[in-house]
N, C-alpha and C positions, 0 to 999 in steps of 0.2 A: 896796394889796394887798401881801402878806409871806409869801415863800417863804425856807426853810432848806434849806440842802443840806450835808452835812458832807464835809469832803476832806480826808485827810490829819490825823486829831484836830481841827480847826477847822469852827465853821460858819460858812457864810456867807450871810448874813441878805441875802435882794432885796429891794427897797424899791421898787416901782413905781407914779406918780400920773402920771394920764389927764392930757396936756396941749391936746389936743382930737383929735374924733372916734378914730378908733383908733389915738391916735398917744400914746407914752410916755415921761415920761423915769424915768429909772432910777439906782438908787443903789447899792452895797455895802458888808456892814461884815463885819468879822472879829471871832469871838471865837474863842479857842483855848487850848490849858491853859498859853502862854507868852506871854512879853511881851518880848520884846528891847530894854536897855535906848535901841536908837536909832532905834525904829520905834513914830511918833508915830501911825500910821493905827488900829493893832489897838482896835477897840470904837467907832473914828468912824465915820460914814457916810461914801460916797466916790462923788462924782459921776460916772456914767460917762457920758462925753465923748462928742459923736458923734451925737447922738441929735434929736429925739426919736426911736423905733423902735416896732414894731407891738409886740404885747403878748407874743409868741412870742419876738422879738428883745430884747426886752429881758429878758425872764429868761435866756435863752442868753448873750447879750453880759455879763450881770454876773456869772454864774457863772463863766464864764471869764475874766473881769479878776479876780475873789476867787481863781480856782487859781493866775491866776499869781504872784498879790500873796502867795499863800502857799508856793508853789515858791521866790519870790525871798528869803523869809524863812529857808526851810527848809532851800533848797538844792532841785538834783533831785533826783527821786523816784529810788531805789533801783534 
């Protein structure tokens, strides 16, 4: 299952597969209209640690690993 959420000009792509009964692991990926030439993440998938997690937790948990991964890119928000 594949949810987009965009933040900040970026989206960020959840990636979630059923590791048994209602338990998940979860991934995220960045695309956005830049590429910093020393941020090898932006368009890979990115395992998020921790898991597995219910299916509510795991889109919550990647989303908020994708804002921060893009706050640290971007700098904070304004």
């Amino acid at each position: 299952m594949e949810r987009i959420t965009e933040y900040r000009s970026f989206e960020i792509h959840v990636d979630i597969q059923r590791v048994h009964g209602d338990m998940y692991n979860v991934w995220f990926q960045l695309e956005g209209p830049i590429s910093p030439p020393n941020v090898m993440a932006i368009g890979q998938r990115v395992k998020v640690f921790g898991g597995p997690f219910t299916e509510r937790w795991s889109y919550l948990v990647a989303e908020l690993a994708g804002r921060a991964a893009v706050d640290i890119i971007l700098g904070p928000p304004a």
